[in-house]
C-alpha positions in Angstrom: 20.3 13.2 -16.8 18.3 9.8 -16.4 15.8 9.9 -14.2 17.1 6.8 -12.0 20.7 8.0 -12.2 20.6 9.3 -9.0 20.5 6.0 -7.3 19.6 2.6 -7.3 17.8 1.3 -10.4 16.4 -1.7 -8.5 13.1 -2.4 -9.6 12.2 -2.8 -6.2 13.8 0.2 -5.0 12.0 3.3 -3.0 13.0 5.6 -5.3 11.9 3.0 -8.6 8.1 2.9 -6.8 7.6 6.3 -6.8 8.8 6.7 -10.9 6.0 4.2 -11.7 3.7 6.0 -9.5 4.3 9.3 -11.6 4.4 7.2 -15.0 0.9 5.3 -13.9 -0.5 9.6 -13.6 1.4 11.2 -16.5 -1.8 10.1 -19.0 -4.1 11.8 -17.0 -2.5 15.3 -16.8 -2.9 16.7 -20.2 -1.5 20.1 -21.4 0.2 19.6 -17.6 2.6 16.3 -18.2 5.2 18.6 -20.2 6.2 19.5 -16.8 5.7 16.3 -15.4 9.8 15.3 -15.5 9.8 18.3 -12.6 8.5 15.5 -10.4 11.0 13.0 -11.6 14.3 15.1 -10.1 14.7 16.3 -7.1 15.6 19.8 -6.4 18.3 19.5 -4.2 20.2 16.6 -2.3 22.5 17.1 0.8 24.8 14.8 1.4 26.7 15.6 4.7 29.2 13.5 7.1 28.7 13.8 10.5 31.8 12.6 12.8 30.7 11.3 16.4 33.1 11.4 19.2 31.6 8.2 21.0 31.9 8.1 25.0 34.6 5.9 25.4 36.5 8.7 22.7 36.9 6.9 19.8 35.4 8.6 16.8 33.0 7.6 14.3 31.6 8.5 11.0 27.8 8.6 10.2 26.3 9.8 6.9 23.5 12.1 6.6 21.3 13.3 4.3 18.4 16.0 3.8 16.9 16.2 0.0 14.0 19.0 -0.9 12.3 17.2 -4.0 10.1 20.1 -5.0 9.7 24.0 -3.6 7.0 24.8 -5.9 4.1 24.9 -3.6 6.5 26.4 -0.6 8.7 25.1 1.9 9.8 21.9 2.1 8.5 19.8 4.5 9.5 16.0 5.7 10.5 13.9 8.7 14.3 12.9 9.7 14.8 9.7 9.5 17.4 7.8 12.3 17.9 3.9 10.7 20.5 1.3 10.3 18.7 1.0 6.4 18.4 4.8 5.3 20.4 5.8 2.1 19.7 8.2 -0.6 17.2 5.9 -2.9 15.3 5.7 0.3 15.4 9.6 1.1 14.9 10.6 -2.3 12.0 8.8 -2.5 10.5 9.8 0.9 11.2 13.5 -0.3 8.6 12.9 -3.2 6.0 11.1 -1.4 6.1 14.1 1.2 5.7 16.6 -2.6 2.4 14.7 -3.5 1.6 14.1 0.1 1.4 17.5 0.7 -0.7 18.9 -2.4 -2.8 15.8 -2.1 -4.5 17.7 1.1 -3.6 20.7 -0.3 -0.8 21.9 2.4 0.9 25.3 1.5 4.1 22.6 1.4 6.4 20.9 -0.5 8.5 17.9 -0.1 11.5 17.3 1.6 13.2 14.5 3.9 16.3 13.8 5.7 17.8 11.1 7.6 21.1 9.2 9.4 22.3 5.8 8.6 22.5 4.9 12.3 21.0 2.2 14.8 19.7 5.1 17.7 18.8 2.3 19.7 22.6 1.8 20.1 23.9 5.0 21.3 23.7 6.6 24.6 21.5 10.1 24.8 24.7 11.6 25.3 25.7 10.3 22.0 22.5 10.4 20.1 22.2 14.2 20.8 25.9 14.8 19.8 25.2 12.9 16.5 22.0 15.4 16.6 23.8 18.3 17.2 26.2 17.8 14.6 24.0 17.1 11.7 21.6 19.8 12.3 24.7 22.6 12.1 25.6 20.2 8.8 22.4 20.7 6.6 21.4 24.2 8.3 22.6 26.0 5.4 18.9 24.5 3.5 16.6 24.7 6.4 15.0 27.2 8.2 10.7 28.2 8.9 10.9 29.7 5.2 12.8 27.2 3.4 12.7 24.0 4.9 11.2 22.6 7.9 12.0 19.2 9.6 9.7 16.8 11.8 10.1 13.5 13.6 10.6 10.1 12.0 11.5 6.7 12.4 13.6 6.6 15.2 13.2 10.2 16.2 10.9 11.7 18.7 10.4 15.5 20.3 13.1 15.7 22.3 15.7 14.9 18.8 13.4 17.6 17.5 14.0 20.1 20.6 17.9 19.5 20.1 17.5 20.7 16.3 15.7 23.6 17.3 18.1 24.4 20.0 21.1 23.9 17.6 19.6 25.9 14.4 18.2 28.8 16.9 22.1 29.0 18.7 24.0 29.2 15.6 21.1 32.2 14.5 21.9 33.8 17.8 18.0 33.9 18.4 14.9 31.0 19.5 13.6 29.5 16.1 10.6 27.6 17.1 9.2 27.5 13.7 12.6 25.7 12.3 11.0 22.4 13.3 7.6 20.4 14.1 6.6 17.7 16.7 8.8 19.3 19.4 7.7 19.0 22.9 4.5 21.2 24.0 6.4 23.6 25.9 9.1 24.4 23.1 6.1 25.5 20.7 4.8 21.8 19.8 1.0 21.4 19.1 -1.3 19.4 21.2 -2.3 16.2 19.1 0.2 16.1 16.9 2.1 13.0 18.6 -1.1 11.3 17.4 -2.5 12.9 14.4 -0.9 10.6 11.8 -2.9 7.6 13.1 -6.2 9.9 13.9 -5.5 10.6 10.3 -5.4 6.7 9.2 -8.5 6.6 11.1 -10.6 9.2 10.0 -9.8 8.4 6.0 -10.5 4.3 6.4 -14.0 5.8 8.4 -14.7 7.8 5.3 -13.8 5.0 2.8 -15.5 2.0 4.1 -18.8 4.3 4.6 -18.8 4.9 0.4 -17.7 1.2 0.5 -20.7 0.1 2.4 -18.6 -1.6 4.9 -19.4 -1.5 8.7 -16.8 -0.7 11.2 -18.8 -2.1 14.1 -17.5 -5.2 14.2 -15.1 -5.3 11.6 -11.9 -7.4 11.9 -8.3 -5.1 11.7 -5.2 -6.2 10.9 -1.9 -4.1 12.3 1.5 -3.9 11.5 3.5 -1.4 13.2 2.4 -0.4 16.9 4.3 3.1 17.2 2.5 6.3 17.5 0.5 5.4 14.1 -0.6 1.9 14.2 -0.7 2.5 18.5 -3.2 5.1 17.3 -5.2 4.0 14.6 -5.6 0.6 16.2 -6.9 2.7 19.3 -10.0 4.2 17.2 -10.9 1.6 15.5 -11.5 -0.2 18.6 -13.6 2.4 20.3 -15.4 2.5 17.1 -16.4 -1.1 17.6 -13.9 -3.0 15.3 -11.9 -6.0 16.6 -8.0 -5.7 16.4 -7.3 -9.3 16.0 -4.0 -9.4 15.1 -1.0 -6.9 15.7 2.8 -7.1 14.4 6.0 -5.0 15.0 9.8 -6.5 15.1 9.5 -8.3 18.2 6.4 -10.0 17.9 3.2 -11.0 15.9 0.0 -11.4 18.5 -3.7 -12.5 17.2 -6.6 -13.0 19.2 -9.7 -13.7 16.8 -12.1 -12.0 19.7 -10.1 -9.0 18.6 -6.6 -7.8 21.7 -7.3 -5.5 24.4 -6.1 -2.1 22.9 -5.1 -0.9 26.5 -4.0 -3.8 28.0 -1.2 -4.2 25.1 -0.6 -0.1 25.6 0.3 -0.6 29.1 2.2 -3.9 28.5 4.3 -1.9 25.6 5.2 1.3 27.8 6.2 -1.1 30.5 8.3 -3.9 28.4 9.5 -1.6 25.8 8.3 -4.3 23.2 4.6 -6.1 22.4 6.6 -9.8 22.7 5.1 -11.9 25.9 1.8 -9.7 26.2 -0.6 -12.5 28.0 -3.6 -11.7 26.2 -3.0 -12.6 22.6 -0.8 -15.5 20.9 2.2 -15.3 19.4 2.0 -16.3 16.1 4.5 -16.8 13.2 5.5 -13.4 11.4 4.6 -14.2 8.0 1.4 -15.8 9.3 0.3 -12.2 9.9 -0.2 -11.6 6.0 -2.9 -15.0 6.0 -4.7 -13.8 8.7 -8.8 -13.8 8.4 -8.8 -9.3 8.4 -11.4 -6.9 6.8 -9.3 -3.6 7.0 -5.2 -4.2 6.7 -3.2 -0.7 8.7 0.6 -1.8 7.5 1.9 1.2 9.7 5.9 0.3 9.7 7.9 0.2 6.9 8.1 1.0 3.1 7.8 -2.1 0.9 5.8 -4.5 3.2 3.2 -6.1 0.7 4.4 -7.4 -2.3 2.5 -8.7 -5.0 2.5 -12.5 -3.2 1.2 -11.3 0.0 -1.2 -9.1 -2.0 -2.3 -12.6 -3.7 -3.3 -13.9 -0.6 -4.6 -11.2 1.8 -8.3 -11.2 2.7 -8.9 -7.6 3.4 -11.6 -5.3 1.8 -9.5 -2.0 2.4 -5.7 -1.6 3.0 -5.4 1.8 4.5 -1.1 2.8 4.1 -0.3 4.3 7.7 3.4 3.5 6.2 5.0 5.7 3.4 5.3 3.5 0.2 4.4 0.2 2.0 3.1 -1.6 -1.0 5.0 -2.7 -4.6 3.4 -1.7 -7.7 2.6 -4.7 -8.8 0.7 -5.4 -5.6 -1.6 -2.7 -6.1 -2.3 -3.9 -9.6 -3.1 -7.2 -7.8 -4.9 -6.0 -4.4 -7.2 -3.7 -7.9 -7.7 -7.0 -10.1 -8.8 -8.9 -6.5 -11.3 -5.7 -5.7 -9.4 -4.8 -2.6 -9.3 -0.8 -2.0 -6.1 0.7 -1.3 -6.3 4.0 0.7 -2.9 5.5 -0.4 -0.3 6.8 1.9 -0.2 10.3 0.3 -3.5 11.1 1.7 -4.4 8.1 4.4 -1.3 9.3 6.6 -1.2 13.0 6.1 -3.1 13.6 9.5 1.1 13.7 10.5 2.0 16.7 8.2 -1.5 18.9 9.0 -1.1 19.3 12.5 2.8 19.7 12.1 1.3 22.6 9.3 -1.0 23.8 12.4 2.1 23.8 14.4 4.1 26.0 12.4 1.1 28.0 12.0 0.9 28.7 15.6 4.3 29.0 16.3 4.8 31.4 13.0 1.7 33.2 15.5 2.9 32.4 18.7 -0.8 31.5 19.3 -1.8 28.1 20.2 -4.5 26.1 19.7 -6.9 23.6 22.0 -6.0 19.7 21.6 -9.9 19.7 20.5 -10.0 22.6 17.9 -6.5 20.7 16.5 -8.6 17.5 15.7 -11.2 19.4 14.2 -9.6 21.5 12.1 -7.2 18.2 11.1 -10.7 16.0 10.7 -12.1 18.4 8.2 -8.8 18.3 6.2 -8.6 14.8 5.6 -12.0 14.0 5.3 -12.7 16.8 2.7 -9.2 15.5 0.9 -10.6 12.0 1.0 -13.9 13.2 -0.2 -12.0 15.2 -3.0 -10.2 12.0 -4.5 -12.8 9.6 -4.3 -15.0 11.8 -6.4 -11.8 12.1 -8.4 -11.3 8.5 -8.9 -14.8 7.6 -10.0 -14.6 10.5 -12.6 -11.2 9.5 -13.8 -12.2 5.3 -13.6 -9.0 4.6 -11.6 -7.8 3.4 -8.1 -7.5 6.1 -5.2 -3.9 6.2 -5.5 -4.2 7.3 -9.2 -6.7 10.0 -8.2 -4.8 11.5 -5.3 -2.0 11.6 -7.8 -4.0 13.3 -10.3 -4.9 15.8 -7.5 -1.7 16.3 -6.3 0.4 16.5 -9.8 -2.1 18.7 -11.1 -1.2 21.4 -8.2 2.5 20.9 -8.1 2.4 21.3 -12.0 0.3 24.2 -11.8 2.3 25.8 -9.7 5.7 24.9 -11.8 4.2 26.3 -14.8 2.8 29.6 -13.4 6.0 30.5 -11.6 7.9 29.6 -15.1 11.8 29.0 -15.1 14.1 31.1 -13.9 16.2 32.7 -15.0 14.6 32.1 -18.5 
């Protein structure tokens, strides 16, 4: 089968990002890369249809999808995604990033991800946790603690994660707390993981821009995205002395050169539901965001965000990818050639996936953890990780993404040649 025969063959697809990204390691893996098309397929691909009888009892369709790219290394592990935009290409390619993602810091995972093509914002709870309901009974025939383990997304939060759990544990006849990560606190959840992907972001741009020589007292940060991760992130980098002087999401783009008042704008969010109209920044054109005067760039929303013209023109020293698959290819052959550093997502947001990993732990235990041993245990993750490729990438010559794929491939593969094929 071709390896883009699965979906979309757009050059600018999800999906087509990652294949270059295995293509760009493949040299690099030796006696390994006669495994290396295990990477190019996923394992398995759900495709499910979930019907939705709406509050004023009409009845729609949604579609649904939950795709384990590789079970090597264990069980799956990935967010579910609730967007107007998610498709297959998109999942599929999600799935993968969550494979390397996961051996990158060395997670007893592998990768998986799921999602519904729906706009959450416009359905009632009532409805959301119907269309909840009905596609967790739909793909629970893959998941489960051993096989498969879904977490929050886009557009998904604890309490669509409490409804899973509720759902998958009913039709076992028994509570399954272990079935799913970032639930609330008191349904098994783990203290800091509503924040650990942008502590995460945080603690690997600390790590880089100390080898880089660059100081973050002081430094100017650039945010896009100002959800849990960029909220975050944006958060420790101001209390470690860095101005946030410009900040973007879908309602607004605010700059303020003496860097914004990170919990002014928090309290302006949580009580406009948006960052539009916050007093103490101005607006500013959207793509004026990408020209702005920045040292460190977070782009914490979406996949696909800089391309290789933005890339042309940014300013930064260090792009640090709180998003999954947030830059092009090309770009990052551009943001190298310009002697920008690009902190990749595999690694750079895998704070998210740790503590969800400590939360399976302790509910797999039923023993939980302080908020405080949680960030320590996490910090020493991702700093040793991002310790681990740097050293990787200046023995290997290459960019960090190309050495936190090295890292990662190199375990998957491992892993795929050890167990063998079965049945033989």
């Amino acid at each position: 089968m071709d390896k883009l025969s699965y979906a979309s063959e757009s050059s600018t697809s999800a999906w087509s990002t990652y294949l270059q990204q295995i293509d760009r390691v493949a040299p690099y893996l030796g006696d390994l890369s006669r495994w290396i098309d295990t990477l190019r397929h996923p394992k398995r691909a759900l495709i499910v249809d979930i019907p939705l009888q709406m509050d004023d009892g009409s009845i729609r369709h949604f579609e649904g999808y939950r795709v384990q790219h590789n079970l090597s290394r264990g069980p799956g592990k990935g967010g579910i995604r609730y967007h107007p935009a998610v498709d297959l290409n998109e999942v599929m390619a999600l799935s993968a990033w969550m494979t390397i993602k996961c051996a990158a810091v060395n997670l007893p995972y592998g990768g998986a991800k799921g999602g519904i093509r729906v706009d959450p914002f416009k359905l009632s709870e009532g409805e959301l946790e119907r269309l909840t309901r009905r596609y967790t009974s739909e793909i629970g025939i893959i998941i489960g603690p051993q096989k498969d383990i879904p977490a929050p997304d886009v557009g998904t939060n604890s309490k669509v994660m409490a409804w899973m759990m509720d759902t998958y544990s009913m039709n076992h006849g028994t509570t399954i707390t272990g079935v799913v990560t970032g639930k609330p606190i008191h349904l098994g959840g783990s203290l800091g993981r509503e924040k650990a992907t942008g502590r995460g972001v945080f603690i690997t741009g600390r790590e880089v821009a100390r080898r880089s020589g660059i100081e973050i007292e002081g430094a100017r940060v650039a945010v896009q995205g100002f959800g849990n991760v960029g909220s975050e992130a944006a958060r420790l980098f101001d209390e470690a002395g860095a101005r946030v002087v410009v900040i973007q999401d879908h309602t607004a783009t605010l700059f303020n050169a003496d860097g914004i008042n990170m919990a002014a704008l928090t309290e302006w969010q949580i009580a406009n539901k948006q960052i539009a109209g916050f007093p103490g920044a101005q607006s500013i054109e959207k793509e004026a965001f990408w020209t702005t005067e920045m040292d460190i760039l977070i782009p914490a929303a979406l996949e696909g965000q800089i391309t290789r013209e933005r890339a042309e023109i940014l300013s930064c020293k260090i792009v640090l990818e709180g998003a999954n698959g947030p830059t092009y290819p090309d770009a990052d052959d551009m943001l190298a050639t310009r002697g920008i550093i690009v902190v990749p997502d595999v690694v750079c947001n895998a704070g998210g996936v740790t503590v969800s990993y400590f939360e399976w732990v302790q509910d797999m235990a039923s023993f939980f953890w302080s908020e405080d041993e949680i960030n320590r245990r996490s910090d020493k993750i991702m700093t040793e990780a991002m310790v681990h490729i740097w050293e990787k990438s200046k023995e290997k010559d290459c960019s960090l993404r190309t050495a936190a794929y090295i890292v990662a491939c190199e375990r998957i593969l491992m892993a795929r040649k050890d167990r063998g094929i079965y049945p033989g």
